[in-house]
FINUVEX-125103 format. One record per atom (N, C-alpha, C): residue number from 1; atom name; y, z, x negated. Coordinates in Angstrom, 1 decimal. Layout:
// residues N
PT   pos   site       c2       c3       c1
PT   NUM     CA        Y        Z        X
...
This chain:
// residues 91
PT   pos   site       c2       c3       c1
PT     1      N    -12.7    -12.0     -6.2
PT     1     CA    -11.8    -11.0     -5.6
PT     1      C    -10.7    -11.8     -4.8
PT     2      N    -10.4    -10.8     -3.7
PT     2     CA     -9.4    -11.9     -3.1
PT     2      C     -7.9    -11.5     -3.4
PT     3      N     -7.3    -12.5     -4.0
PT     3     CA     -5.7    -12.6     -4.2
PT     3      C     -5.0    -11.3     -4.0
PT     4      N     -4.6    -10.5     -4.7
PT     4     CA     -3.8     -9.6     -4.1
PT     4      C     -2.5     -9.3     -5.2
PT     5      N     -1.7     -9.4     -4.9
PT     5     CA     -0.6     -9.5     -6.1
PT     5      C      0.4     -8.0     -5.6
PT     6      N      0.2     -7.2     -6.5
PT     6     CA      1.1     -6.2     -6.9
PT     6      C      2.4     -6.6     -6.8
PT     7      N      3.7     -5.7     -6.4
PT     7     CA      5.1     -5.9     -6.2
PT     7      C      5.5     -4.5     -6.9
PT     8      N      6.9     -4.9     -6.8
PT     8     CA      7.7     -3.6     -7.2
PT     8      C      7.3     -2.8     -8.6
PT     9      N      6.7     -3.6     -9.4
PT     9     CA      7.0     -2.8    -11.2
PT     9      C      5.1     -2.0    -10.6
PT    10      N      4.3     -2.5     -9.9
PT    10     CA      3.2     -1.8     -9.8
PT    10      C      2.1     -3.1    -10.8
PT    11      N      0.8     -1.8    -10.9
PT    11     CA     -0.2     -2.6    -11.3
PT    11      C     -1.3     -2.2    -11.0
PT    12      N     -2.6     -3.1    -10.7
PT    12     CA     -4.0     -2.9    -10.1
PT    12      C     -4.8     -2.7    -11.3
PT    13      N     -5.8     -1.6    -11.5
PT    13     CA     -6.3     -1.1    -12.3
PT    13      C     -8.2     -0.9    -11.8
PT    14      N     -9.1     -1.7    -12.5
PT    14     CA     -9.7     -0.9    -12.1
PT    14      C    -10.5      0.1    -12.8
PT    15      N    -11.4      1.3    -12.4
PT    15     CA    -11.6      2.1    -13.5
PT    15      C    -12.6      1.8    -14.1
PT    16      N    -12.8      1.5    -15.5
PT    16     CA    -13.5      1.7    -16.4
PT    16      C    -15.3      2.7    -16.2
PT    17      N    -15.8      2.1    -16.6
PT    17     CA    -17.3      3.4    -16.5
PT    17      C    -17.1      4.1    -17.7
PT    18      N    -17.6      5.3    -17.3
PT    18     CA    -17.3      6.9    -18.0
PT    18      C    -18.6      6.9    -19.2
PT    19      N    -18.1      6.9    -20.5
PT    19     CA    -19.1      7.0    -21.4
PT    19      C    -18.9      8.4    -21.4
PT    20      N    -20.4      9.0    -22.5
PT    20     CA    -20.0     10.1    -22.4
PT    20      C    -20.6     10.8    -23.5
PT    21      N    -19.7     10.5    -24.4
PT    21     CA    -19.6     10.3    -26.1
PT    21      C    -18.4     11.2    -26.7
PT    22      N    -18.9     12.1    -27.7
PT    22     CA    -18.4     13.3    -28.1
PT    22      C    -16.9     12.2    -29.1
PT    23      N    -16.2     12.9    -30.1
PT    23     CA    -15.1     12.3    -30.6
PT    23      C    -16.1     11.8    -32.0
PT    24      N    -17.0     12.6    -32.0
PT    24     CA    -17.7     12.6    -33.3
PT    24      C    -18.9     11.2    -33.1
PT    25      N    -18.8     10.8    -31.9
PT    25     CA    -20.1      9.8    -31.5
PT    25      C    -21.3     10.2    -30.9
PT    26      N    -21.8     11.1    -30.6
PT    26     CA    -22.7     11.8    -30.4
PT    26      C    -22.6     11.8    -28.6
PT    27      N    -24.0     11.5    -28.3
PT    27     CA    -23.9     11.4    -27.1
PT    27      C    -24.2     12.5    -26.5
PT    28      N    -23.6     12.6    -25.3
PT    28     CA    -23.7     14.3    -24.4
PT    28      C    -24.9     14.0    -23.3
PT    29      N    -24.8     15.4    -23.5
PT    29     CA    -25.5     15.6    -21.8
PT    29      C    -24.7     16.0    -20.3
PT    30      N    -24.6     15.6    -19.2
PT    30     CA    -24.3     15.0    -18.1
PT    30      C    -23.1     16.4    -18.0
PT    31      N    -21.4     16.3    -18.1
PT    31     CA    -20.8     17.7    -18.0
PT    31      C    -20.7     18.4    -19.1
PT    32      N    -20.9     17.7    -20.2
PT    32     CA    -21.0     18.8    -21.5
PT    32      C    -19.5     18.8    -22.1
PT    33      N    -18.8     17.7    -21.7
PT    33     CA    -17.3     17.3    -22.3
PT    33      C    -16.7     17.0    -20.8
PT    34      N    -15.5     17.6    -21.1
PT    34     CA    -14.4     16.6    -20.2
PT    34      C    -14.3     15.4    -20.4
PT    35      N    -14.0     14.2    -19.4
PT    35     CA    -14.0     12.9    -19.6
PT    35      C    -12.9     12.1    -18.2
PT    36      N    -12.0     11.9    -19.6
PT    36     CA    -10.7     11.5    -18.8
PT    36      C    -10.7      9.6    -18.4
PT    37      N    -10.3      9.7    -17.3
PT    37     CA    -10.5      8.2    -16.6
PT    37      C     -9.9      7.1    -17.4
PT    38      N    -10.8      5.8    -17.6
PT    38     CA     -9.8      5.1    -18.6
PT    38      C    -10.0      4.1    -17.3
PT    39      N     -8.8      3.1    -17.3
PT    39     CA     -8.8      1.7    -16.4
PT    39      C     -8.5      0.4    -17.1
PT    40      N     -9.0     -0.3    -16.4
PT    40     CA     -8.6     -2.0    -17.2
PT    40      C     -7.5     -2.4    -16.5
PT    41      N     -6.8     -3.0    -16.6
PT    41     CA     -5.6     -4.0    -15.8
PT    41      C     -5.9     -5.0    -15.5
PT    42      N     -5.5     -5.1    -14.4
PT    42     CA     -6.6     -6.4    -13.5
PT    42      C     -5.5     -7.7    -12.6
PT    43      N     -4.5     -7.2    -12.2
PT    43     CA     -3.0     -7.4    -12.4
PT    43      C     -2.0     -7.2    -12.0
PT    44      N     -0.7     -7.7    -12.7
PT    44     CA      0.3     -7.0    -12.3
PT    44      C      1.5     -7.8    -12.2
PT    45      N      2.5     -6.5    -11.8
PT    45     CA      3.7     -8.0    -10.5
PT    45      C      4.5     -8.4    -11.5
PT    46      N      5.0     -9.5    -10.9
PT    46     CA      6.1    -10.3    -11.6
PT    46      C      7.2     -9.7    -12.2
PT    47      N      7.9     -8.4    -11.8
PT    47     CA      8.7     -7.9    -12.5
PT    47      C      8.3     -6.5    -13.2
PT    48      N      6.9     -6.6    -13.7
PT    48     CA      7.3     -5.1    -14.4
PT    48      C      7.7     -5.6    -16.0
PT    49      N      8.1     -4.7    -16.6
PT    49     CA      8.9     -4.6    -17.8
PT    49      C      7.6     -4.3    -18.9
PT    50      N      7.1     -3.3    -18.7
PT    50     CA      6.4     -2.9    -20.0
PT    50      C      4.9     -3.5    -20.3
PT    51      N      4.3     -3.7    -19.2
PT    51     CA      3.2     -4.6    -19.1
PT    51      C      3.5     -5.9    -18.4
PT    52      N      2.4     -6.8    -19.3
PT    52     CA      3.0     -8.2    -19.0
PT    52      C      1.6     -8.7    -18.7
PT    53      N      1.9    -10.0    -17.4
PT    53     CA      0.4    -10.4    -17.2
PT    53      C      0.0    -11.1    -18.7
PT    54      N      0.4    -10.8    -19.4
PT    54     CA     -0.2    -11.4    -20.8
PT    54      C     -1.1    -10.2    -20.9
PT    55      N     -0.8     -8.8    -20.9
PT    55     CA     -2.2     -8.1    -21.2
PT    55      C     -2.9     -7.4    -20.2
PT    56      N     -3.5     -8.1    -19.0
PT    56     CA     -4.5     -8.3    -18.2
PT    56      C     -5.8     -8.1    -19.2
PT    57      N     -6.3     -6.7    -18.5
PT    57     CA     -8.0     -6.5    -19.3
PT    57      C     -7.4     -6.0    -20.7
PT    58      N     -6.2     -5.4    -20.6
PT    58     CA     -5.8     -4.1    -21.6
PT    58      C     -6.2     -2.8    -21.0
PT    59      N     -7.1     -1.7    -21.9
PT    59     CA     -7.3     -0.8    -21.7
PT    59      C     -6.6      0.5    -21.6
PT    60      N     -6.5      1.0    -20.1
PT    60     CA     -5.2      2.1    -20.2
PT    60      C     -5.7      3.5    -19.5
PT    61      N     -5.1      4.5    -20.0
PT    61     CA     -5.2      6.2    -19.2
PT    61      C     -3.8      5.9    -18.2
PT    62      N     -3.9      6.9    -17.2
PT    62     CA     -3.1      6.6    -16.5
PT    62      C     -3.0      8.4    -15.9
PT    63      N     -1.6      8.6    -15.5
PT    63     CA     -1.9     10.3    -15.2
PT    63      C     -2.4     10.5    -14.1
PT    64      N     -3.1     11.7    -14.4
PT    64     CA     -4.2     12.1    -12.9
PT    64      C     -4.1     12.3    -11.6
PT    65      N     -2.9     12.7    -11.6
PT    65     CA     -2.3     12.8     -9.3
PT    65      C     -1.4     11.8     -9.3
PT    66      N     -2.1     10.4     -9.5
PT    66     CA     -1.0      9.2     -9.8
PT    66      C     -1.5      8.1     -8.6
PT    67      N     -1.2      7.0     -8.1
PT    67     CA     -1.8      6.0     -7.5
PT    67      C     -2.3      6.1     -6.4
PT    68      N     -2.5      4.9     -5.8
PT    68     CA     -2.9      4.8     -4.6
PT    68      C     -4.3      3.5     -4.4
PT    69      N     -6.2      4.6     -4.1
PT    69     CA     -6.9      3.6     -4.5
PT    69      C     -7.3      3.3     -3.0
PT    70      N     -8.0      2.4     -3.5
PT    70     CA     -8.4      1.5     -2.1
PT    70      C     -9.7      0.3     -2.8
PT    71      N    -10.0     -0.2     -1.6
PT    71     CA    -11.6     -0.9     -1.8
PT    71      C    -11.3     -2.5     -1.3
PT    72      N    -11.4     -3.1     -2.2
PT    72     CA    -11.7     -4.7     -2.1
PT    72      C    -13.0     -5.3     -2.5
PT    73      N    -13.6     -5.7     -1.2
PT    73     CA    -14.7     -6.5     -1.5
PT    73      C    -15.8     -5.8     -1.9
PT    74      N    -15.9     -4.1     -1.9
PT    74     CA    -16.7     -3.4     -2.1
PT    74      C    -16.7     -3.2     -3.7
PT    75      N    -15.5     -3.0     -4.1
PT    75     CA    -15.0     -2.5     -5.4
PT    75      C    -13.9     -2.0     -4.8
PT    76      N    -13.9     -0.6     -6.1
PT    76     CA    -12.6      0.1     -5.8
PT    76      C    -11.5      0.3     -6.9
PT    77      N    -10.0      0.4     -6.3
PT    77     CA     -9.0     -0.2     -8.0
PT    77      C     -8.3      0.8     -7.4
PT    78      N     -7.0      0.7     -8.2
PT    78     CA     -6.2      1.6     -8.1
PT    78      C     -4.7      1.0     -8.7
PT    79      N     -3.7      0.9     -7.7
PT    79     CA     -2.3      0.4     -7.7
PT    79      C     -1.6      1.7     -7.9
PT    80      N     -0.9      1.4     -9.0
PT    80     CA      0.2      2.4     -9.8
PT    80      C      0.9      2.0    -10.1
PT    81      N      2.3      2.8    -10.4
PT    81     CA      3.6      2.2    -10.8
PT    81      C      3.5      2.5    -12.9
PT    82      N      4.1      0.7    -13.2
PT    82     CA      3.9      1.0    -14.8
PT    82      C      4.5      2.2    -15.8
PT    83      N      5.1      2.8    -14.8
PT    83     CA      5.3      4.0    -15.4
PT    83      C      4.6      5.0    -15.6
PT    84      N      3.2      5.2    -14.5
PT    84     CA      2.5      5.7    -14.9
PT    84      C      1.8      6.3    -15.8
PT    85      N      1.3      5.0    -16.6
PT    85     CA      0.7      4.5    -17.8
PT    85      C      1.0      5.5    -18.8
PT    86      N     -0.1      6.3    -19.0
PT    86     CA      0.0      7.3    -20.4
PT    86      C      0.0      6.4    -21.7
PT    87      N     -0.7      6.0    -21.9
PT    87     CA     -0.6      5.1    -23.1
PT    87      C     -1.9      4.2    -22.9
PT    88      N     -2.7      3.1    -23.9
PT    88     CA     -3.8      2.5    -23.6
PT    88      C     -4.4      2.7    -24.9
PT    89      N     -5.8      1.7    -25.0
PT    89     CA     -6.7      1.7    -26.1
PT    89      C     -6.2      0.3    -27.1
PT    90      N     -6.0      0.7    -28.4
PT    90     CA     -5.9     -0.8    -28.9
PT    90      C     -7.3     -1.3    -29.4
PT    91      N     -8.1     -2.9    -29.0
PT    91     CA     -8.9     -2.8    -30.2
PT    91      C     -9.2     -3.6    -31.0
């Protein structure tokens, strides 16, 4: 990937693949559940406060009419401000 460093309290996310697995574990068929976008953190700028490049490849939701995505190298991520951030996955 080529170098791209986030500024201003933002961070580059990319999105996760969509399982598609009931709460109970049970796997669905294609549309049978809603399935909300999860992303990994991929990185982030020097001054944000709440995420630290210490947890780079922390799993997070992020809200839905949020960010601004775009295509590097024929992958596509998504720059948002840490505020965004609904909460993440611990595991």
């Amino acid at each position: 990937m080529k170098m791209f460093q986030p500024m201003n309290k933002k961070i580059l996310v990319k999105q996760d693949d969509v399982q598609e697995i009931s709460a109970g574990g049970i796997i669905l068929a294609g549309g049978a559940e809603k399935k909300e976008p999860v992303f990994t953190v991929v990185r982030v700028s020097q001054d944000c406060e709440k995420i630290t490049s210490k947890q780079i490849g922390l799993r997070v939701t992020i809200g839905k009419f949020t960010g601004h995505k775009f295509d590097i190298e024929g992958t596509m991520y998504m720059l948002a401000h840490e505020d965004d951030v609904l909460g993440y996955f611990e595991e």
